[in-house]
C-alpha positions in Angstrom: 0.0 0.0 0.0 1.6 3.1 -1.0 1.8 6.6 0.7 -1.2 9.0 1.2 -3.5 6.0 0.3 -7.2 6.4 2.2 -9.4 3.0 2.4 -12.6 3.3 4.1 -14.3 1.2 6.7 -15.4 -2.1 6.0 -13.0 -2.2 2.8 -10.6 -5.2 2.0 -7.4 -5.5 0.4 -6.0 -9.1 0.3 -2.9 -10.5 0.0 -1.3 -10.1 -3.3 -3.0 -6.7 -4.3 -0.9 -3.5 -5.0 -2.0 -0.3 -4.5 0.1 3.1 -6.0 0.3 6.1 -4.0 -2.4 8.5 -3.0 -4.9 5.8 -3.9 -8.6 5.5 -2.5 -10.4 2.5 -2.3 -14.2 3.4 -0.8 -15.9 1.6 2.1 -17.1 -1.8 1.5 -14.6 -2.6 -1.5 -12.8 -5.8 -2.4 -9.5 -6.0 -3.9 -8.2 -9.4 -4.7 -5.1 -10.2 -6.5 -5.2 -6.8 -8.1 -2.6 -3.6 -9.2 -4.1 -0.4 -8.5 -2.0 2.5 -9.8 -1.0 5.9 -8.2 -4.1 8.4 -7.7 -6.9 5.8 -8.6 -10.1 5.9 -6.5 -12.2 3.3 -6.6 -16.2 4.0 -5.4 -17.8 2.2 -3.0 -19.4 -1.5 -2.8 -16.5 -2.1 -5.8 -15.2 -5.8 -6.5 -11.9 -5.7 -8.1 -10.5 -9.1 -8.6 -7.2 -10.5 -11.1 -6.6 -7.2 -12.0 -4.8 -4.2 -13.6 -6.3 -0.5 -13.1 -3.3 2.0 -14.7 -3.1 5.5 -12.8 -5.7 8.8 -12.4 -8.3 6.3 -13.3 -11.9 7.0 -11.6 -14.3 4.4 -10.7 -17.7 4.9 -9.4 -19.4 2.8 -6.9 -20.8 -0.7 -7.3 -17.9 -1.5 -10.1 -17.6 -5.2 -10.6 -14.8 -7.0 -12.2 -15.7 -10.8 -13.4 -12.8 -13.4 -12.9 -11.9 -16.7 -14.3 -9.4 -18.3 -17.5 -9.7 -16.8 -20.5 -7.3 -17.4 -24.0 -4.8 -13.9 -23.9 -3.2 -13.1 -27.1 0.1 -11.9 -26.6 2.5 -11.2 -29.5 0.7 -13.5 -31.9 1.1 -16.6 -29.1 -1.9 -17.2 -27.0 -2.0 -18.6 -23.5 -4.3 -19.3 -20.9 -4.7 -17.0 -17.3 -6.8 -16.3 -14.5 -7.6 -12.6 -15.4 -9.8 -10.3 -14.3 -9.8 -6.8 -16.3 -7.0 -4.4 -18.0 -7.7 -0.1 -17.5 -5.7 2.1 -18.7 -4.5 5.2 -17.3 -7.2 8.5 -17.2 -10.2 6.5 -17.8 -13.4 7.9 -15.9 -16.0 4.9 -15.2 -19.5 5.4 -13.6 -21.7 3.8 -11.4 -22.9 0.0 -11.6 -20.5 -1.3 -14.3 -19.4 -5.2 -14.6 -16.7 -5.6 -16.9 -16.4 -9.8 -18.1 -13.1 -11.8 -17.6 -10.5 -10.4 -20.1 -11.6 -7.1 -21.0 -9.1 -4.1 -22.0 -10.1 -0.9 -21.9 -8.0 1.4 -23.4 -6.4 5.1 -22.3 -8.6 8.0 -21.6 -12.0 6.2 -21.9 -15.3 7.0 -20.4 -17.9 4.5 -19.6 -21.4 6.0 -18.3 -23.3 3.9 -15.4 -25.0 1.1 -15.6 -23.1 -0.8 -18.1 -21.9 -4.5 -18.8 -18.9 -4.6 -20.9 -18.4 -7.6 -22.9 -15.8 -6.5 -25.4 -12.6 -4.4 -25.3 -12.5 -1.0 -25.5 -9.8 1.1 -27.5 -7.9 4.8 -26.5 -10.4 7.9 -25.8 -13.7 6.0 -26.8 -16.7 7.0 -25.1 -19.5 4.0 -24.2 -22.8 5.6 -23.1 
């Protein structure tokens, strides 16, 4: 847990999970097995599980990331991994949003509440 982080009551960080400086995690949060960079803030009632959030990324409350093995391409070769979800850095996401296992979402994206994302997402897209 880095410096200046603030994590409310009832919230849980478990073992292997990573949290950047000046991060906060909202009351009644779960972060399992997870990388959250510097100055993200994650709303409350939020399950974050097998994965990466990049930095000055804002989540609203009741965010859900879904868990389990999914096929990853990497460099043309694909392999097999317990993954939750991939953010990238600046991306502002509402209220109410369950992302499925695997899912990238790209630099600088918005995503307005009350949304289940099933595909990837690429750099400064909006989904509303």
């Amino acid at each position: 847990i880095g410096s200046n982080c603030r994590i409310g009551p009832n919230a849980c960080i478990f073992p292997s999970s990573s949290l950047g400086d000046n991060v906060t995690v909202n009351s009644f949060c779960e972060i399992r097995n997870s990388v959250i960079g510097d100055g993200t803030t994650i709303g409350p009632g939020s399950l974050i599980v097998d994965s990466v959030i990049d930095r000055s990324t804002s989540i609203g409350s009741h965010f859900l990331t879904r868990s389990e093995e999914v096929e990853v391409k990497v460099e043309g070769e694909y392999h097999k991994a317990l993954i939750g979800a991939m953010i990238g850095e600046n991306c502002l996401l509402g209220d109410s949003i369950t992302l499925n296992p695997g899912i990238f979402i790209g630099n600088s994206v918005k995503v307005k509440s009350l949304k289940y994302l099933t595909e990837n997402i690429a750099d400064r897209n909006t989904v509303v």
